[in-house]
Each structure stands twice: as structure tokens, then as C-alpha cells.
C-alpha positions as CSV (number, residue, x, y, z in Angstrom):
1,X,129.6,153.6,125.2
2,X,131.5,155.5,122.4
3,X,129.9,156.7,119.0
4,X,131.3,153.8,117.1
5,X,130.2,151.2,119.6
6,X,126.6,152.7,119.2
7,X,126.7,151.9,115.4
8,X,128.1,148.4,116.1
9,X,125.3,148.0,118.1
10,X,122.5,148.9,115.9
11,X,124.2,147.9,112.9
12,X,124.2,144.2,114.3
13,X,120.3,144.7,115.9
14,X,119.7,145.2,112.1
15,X,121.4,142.5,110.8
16,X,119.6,140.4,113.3
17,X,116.3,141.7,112.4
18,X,116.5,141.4,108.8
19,X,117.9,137.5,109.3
20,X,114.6,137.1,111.5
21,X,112.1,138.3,107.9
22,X,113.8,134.8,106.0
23,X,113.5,132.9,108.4
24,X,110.6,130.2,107.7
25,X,107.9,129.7,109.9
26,X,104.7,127.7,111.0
27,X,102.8,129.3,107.5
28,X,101.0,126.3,106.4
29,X,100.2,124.8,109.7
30,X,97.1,123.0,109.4
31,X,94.7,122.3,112.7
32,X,94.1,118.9,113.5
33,X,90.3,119.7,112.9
34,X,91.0,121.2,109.4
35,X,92.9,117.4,107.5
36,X,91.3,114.4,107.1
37,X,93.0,111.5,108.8
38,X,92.3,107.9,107.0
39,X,93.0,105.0,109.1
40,X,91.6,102.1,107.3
41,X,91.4,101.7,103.6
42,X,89.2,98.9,101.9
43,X,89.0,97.4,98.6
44,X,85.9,95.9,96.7
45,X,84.9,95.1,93.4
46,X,81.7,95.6,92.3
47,X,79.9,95.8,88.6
48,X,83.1,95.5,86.9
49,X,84.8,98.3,89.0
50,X,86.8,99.0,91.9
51,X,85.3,100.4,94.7
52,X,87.8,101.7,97.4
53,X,86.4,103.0,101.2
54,X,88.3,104.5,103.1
55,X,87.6,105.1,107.3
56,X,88.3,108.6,109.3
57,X,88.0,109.4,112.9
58,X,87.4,113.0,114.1
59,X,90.5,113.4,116.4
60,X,89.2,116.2,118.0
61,X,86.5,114.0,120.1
62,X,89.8,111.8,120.7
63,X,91.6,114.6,121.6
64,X,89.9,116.2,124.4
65,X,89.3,112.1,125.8
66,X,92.7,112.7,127.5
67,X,93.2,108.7,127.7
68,X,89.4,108.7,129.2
69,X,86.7,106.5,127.9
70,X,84.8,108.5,126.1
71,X,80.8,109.9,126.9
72,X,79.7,110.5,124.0
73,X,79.5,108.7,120.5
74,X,83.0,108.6,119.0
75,X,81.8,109.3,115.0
76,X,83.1,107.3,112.2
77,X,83.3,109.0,108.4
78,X,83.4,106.4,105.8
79,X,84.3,108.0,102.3
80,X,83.9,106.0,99.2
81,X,84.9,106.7,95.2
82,X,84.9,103.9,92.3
83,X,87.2,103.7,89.1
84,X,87.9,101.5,86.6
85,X,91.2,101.0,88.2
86,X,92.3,101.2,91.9
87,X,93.8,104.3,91.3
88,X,90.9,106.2,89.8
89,X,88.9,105.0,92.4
90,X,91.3,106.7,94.9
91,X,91.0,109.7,93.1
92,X,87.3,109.5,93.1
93,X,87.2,109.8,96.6
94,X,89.2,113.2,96.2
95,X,86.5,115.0,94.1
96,X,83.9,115.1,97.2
97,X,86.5,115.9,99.9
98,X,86.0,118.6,102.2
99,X,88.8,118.5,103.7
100,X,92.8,117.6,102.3
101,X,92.9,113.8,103.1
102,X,96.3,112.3,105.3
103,X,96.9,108.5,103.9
104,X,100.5,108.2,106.2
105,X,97.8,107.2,109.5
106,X,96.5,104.5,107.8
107,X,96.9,101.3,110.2
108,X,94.6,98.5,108.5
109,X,93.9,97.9,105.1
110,X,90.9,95.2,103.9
111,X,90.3,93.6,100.7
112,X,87.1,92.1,99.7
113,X,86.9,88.3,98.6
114,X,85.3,90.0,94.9
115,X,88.5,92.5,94.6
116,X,90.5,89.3,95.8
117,X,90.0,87.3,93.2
118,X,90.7,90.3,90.5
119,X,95.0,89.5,91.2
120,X,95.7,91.4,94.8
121,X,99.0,91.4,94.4
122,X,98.7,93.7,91.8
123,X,96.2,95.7,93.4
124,X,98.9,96.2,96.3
125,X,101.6,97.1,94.6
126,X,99.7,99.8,92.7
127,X,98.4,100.4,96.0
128,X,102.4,101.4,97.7
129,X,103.2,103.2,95.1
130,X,101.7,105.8,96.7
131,X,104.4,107.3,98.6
132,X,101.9,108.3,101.8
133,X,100.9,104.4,102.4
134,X,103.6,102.6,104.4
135,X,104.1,98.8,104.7
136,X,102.9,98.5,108.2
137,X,99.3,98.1,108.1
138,X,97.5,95.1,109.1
139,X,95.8,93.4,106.3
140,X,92.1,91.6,105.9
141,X,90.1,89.6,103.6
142,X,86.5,90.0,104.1
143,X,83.1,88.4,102.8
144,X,81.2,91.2,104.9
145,X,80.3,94.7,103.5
146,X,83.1,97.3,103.7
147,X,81.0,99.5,104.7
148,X,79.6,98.2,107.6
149,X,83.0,97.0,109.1
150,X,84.1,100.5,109.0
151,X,81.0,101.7,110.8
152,X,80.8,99.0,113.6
153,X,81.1,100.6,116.6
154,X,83.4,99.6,119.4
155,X,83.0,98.5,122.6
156,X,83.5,100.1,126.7
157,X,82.9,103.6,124.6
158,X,86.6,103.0,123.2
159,X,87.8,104.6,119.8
160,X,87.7,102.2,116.9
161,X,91.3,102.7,117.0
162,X,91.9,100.4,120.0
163,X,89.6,97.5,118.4
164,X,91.2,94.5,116.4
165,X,91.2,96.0,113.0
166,X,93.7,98.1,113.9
167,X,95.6,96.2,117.2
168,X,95.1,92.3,116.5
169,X,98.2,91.8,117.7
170,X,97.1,92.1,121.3
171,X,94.0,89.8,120.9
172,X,96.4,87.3,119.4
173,X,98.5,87.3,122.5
174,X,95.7,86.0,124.7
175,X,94.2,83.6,122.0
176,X,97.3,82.7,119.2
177,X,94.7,81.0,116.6
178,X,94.9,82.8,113.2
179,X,98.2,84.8,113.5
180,X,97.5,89.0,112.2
181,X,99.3,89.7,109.2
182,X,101.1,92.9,108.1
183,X,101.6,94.5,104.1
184,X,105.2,94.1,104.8
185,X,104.5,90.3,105.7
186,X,102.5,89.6,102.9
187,X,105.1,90.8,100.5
188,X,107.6,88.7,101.7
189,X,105.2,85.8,101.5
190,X,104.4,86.8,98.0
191,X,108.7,86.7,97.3
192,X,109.2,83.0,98.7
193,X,109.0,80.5,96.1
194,X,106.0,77.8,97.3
195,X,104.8,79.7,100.2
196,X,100.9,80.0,100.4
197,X,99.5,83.2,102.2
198,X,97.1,83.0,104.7
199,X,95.7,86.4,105.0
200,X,92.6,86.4,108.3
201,X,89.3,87.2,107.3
202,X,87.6,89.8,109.2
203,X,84.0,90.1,110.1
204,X,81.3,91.2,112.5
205,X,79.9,89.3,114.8
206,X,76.8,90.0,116.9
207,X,76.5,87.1,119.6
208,X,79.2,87.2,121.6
209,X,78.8,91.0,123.0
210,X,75.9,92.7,125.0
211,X,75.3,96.1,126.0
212,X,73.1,95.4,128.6
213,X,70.3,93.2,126.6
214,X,71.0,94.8,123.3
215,X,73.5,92.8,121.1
216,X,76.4,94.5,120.6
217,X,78.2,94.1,116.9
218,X,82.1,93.3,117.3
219,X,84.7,92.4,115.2
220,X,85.6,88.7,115.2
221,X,88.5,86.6,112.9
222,X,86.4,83.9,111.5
223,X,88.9,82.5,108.9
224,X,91.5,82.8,106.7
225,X,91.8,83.2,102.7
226,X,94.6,81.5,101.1
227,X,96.7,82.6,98.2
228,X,99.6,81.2,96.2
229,X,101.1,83.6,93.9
230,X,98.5,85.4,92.1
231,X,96.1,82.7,92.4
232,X,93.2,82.9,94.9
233,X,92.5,79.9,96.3
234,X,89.4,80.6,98.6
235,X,88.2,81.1,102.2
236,X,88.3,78.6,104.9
237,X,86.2,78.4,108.5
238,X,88.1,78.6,111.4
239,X,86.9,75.7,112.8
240,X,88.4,73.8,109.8
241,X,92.0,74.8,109.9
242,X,92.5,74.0,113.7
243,X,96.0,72.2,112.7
244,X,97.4,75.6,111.3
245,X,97.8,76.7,114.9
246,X,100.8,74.7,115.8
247,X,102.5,75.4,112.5
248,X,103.6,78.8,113.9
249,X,106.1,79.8,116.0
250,X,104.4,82.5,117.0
251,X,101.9,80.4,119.5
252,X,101.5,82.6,122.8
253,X,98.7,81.0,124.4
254,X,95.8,78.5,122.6
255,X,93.2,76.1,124.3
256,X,93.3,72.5,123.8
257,X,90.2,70.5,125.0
258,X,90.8,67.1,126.4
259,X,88.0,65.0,125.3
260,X,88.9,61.2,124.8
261,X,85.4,59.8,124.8
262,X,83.6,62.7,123.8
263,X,83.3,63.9,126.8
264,X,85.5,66.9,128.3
265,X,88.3,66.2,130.9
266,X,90.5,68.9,130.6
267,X,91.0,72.2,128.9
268,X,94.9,73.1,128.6
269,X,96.4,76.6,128.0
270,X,99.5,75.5,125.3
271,X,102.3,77.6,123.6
272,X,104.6,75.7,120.7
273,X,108.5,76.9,121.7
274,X,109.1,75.7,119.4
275,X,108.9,74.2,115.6
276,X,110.4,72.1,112.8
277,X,109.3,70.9,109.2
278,X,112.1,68.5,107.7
279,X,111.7,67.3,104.2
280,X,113.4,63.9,102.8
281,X,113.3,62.8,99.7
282,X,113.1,58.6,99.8
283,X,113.6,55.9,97.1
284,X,114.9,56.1,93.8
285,X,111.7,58.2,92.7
286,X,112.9,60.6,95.1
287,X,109.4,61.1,96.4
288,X,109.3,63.9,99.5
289,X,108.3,63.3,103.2
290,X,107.9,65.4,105.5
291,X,108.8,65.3,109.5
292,X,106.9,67.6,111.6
293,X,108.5,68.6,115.5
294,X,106.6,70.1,118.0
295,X,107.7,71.1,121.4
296,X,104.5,72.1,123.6
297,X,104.8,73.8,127.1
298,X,101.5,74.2,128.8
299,X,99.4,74.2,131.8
300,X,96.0,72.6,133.3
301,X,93.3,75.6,133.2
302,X,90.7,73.2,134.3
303,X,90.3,69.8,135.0
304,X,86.8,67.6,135.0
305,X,88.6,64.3,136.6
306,X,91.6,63.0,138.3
307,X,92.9,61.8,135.3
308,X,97.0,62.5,136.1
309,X,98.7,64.9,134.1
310,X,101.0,62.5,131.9
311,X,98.1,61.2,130.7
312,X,96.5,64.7,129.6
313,X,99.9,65.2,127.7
314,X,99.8,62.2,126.0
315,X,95.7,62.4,124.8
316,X,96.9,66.3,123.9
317,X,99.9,64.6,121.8
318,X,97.0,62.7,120.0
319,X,94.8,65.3,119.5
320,X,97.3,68.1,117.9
321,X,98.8,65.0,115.9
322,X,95.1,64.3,114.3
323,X,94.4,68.2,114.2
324,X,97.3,68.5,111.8
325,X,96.8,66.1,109.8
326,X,93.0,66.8,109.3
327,X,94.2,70.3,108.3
328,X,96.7,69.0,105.9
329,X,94.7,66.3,103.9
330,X,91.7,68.9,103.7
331,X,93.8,71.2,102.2
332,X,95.4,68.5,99.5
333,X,92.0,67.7,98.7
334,X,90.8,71.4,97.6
335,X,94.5,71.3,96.1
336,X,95.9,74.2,99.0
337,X,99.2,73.7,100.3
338,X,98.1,75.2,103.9
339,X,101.4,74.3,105.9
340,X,103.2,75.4,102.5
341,X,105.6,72.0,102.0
342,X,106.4,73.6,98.8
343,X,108.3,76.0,100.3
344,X,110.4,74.0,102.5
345,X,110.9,71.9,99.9
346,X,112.3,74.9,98.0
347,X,114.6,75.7,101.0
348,X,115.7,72.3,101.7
349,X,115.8,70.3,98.2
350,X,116.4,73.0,95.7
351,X,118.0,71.1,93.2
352,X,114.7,69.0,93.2
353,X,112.8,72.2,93.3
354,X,114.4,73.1,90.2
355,X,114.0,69.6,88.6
356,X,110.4,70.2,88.7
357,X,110.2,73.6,86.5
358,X,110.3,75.1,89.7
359,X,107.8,73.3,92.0
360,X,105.0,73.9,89.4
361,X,105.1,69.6,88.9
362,X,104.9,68.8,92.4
363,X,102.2,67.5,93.8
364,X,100.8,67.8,97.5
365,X,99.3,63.7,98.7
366,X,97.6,63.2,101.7
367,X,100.5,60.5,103.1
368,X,103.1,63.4,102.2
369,X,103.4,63.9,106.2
370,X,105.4,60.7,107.3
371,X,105.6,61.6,111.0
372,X,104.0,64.4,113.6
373,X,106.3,64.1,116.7
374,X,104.8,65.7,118.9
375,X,106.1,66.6,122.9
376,X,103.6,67.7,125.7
377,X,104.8,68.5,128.9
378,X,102.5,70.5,131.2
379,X,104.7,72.6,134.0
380,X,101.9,73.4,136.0
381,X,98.2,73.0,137.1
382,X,97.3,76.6,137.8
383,X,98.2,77.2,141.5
384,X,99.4,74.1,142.4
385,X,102.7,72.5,140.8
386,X,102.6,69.3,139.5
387,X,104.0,66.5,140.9
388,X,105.4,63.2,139.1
């Protein structure tokens, strides 16, 4: 190697090395044991104030799980500040942190009915403009303590992570009753003229689960809060909107009991393919009715008689006809559009719509539903087909 080619050589080494000192490297790295991952925030309002909570899990006890159940306890830190706004209440929570505190993880967010009732929508909003919080959390209304929904702990040693405050959608799947509902969702409820929101209410439930003898606290969707606009409208029990069910077309798998005399002879697994709300308007009053389609598919989990199947489908007809209309007049009567007509009328009549300063003069009556037509057909009986 000549003289010159030596100098190349080192000249270019140098070049090299001095390129490596700006380069940028891992400076700030944080440990996963050194931030403080939220994954649930909730909302309250209490003595005038806004309480917010917020739920962390120490990912290093998840970590070292490798996909295992885990031995041990898996800890839940519950931090809580209170403000005058939601905002300073927020940044309350910031003044005792010990560690720098991660909001982008965040996969469930609940509202109290008190902070409810104190105009969510602008609680939300103020709530996204936060540029770590994203649009996909699930959302809750609650009448339980916060605090204690946070700290429930989870069944089969799982982390609270796999539980259905944070993955409803998977329960839903097996049991489509009250259908989960993400922020995004709810603000493009929120921007559909006449739509009502029907956000699931969250709670804990102690009966159902046992850990050996001892009762074992889970989460369980008891009901639903309605909303229309800004307006809360209250909570409902989820044995008294059993019509809602069929109104979405999102039903996977629900249970039907056959009972024409009050007396079980059937229990049917159904799924609605699908769904249709028509609106008319009839007479020179132009007064709406509504058409409601249903299209069932379903099968025969268990059967008490030898009652044959066509007539399962057609007591199963009856009994999702009467279900919706129950729903629907109990919801006229407390003044709560729950299959929100308004909307559809909006979509379908909005010329009329507009007529009627923009839905805020029409009125829900309980004869607004002309027709349910409703269409049963069961393709099997479990592991034998049926035959007509």
C-alpha cells in the first residue's frame, strides 16, 4: 500500500469516526419499570368537583409471565387528583407522581353517572385534546365507585388487562346483549342528528364467581345509560331493554327462551343477519310509522318437549315481536328514543326533519311502530339437522 493510499485510509477512518460522535442514540431510554403506564382513566364528580382516577399495572410482573398465568398477585395502582375542571384534575394527579405517567396505553375510559349528568360531551372533548389519548378506548358509565372497579381483581390469576373493561368485545361474541362501545363510536353518535347513545354501564358483580367457596368479585354489564345530545337521560336495567338486542346488526350469538305458558320449552341460540327500520309518513298530517325487518338464523340449544321446530320459530317470532315493542313503549313513556326513530327519520324524511325545527317538535307515541316483521328459521338442532 503506497504513502498516499495510507492517508486515504485514515483520513476516511476519521471521517467515519467523527460521523459516528452525531450520530443520536438510545440517551433517554426509559426502562419499562421506570414510566408509568395508565390503562383506564375514570371520571367522577364529587362536591362540586371533578375527580379523575386513573388505573396502572406494573408490567414488569406482566413481563416475566411470558403468556403464563401468573403465581402471584398481579398489583393494581389506582392514582387519583381533583380540579375544578377535568383538566386540573388531571394535572392533580401529576403533583404526587413518582414516576413520568404514559396516557397513549390507555384502553378503557369510565364515567360516573354524577360526572354524567355535568354535559359529557364536553368532558370528552376536553378530554382528546390531549394529544396522548386516542379514540379507541372502550367507554363505560358506572353507578359503582371508581375506585373499586379499578381495583377488582381478575379471575384464573389473569392480568386485569384480559378482563371486560378492557376486551368486551370478546365477551360480546359469545353473549351479543349490550353491544361495547368505543370514544370513536360515541362521537359519531354524538354527530348524527336524532341518534340516542347508549353507552353500557359497568359494574361488579359478586355472585356469579367463586374461588373455591369464597365469592369472587367480577365485572358484569348490567345496563345501559342513554344520552341524546348533551342531555342525560338516565340508566336502564338490563332486564328492561331486552328489545334493544335485535335492533343491532352486530348480533353474534343471544339466547331466546321459549316459554308459551310460562313454562320453558326451548332455549334458542339466535343471531339477526340482518336488519331494517323503514319510516312512512301516512295521511295528510303526514304522521311517521315505522316498519321494523328482522331476519333471524338460529339453532335449538335445548329442548324440554317435542314441540317441532316450526313451531319454536313461530312462538320465537312472538316473543322478539313483544320484546321490541315493550322496549319501545317503555322508552316513549320516560320520553327516550331507545331504537333512535329520530334518526332514521332524519335519514329517510329530511325535508320533514327540517319542517320540524329540526326534529326538536317530533314526538315519539307508543303506536309509532306499525309493523315488527319478524323471520325465524332455525338451521339446526345441535347435532342433529332438522328435518321438515
Amino acid at each position: 500500500m503506497t504513502y498516499s493510499r495510507r492517508i486515504m485510509s485514515l483520513f476516511t477512518i476519521g471521517i467515519f469516526l467523527l460521523l459516528t460522535i452525531t450520530l443520536t442514540g438510545c440517551w433517554d431510554k426509559k426502562n419499562i419499570q421506570d414510566l408509568n403506564y395508565v390503562t383506564a382513566m375514570g371520571v367522577d364528580y364529587e362536591n362540586n368537583k371533578f375527580v379523575v382516577y386513573s388505573q396502572s399495572l406494573d408490567f414488569t410482573i406482566l413481563a416475566k409471565q411470558e403468556g403464563a398465568k401468573s403465581k402471584e398477585h398481579i398489583p393494581v395502582w389506582t392514582g387519583r387528583g381533583e380540579g375544578d375542571t377535568l383538566d386540573a384534575a388531571v394535572n392533580d394527579i401529576f403533583t404526587a407522581s413518582q414516576l413520568p405517567i404514559i396516557w397513549e396505553h390507555i384502553s378503557a375510559v369510565v364515567f360516573h353517572e354524577r360526572a354524567m349528568k355535568q354535559n359529557l360531551r364536553r368532558m370528552t372533548d376536553s378530554m382528546l385534546r390531549y394529544h396522548e389519548i386516542r379514540f379507541s378506548p372502550w367507554v363505560y358509565g358506572t353507578r359503582s365507585s371508581i375506585k373499586e372497579l379499578f381495583a377488582a381483581p381478575t379471575t384464573f390469576n389473569l392480568s386485569p388487562i384480559n378482563s371486560i373493561l378492557h376486551q368486551p368485545k370478546e365477551v360480546y361474541m359469545q353473549q351479543s346483549y349490550i353491544q361495547p362501545i368505543s370514544l370513536r363510536e360515541m362521537f359519531i353518535n354524538w354527530l348524527r342528528p336524532g341518534s340516542t347513545l347508549l353507552l353500557p354501564s359497568i359494574s361488579l358483580n359478586k355472585d356469579h364467581w367463586f374461588e373455591d367457596l369464597k365469592p369472587k368479585e367480577a365485572y358484569a354489564i348490567d345496563g345501559l345509560f342513554t344520552m341524546e345530545k348533551d342531555l342525560f337521560q338516565g340508566w336502564w336495567a338490563k332486564k328492561d331493554i331486552t328489545g334493544l338486542r335485535w335492533a343491532s346488526k352486530n348480533v353474534v350469538h343471544t339466547a331466546l327462551q321459549i316459554e308459551p305458558h310460562k313454562k320453558p320449552v326451548a332455549m334458542l341460540a339466535l343471531n339477526v343477519p340482518e336488519s331494517k327500520i323503514t319510516v312512512k309518513l301516512e295521511g295528510p298530517q303526514q304522521i311517521p310509522k315505522v316498519t321494523i325487518q328482522l331476519l333471524i338464523d338460529g339453532s335449538i340449544e335445548e329442548a324440554l318437549t317435542d314441540m317441532q321446530p316450526h313451531k319454536m320459530e313461530k312462538l320465537a317470532e312472538q316473543n322478539i315481536r313483544n320484546e321490541i315493542l315493550k322496549t319501545f313503549r317503555d322508552g316513549v313513556q320516560k320520553g327516550v328514543d331507545l331504537f333512535s326513530i329520530r334518526e332514521e327519520i332524519y335519514r329517510q324524511h329530511v325535508n320533514y326533519w327540517n319542517r320540524h325545527q329540526k326534529g326538536q317538535t317530533i314526538r315519539l307515541r307508543p303506536d309509532m311502530i306499525d309493523h315488527v316483521n319478524v323471520r325465524v328459521k332455525l338451521k339446526n338442532a345441535g347435532m342433529r339437522k332438522l328435518r321438515r
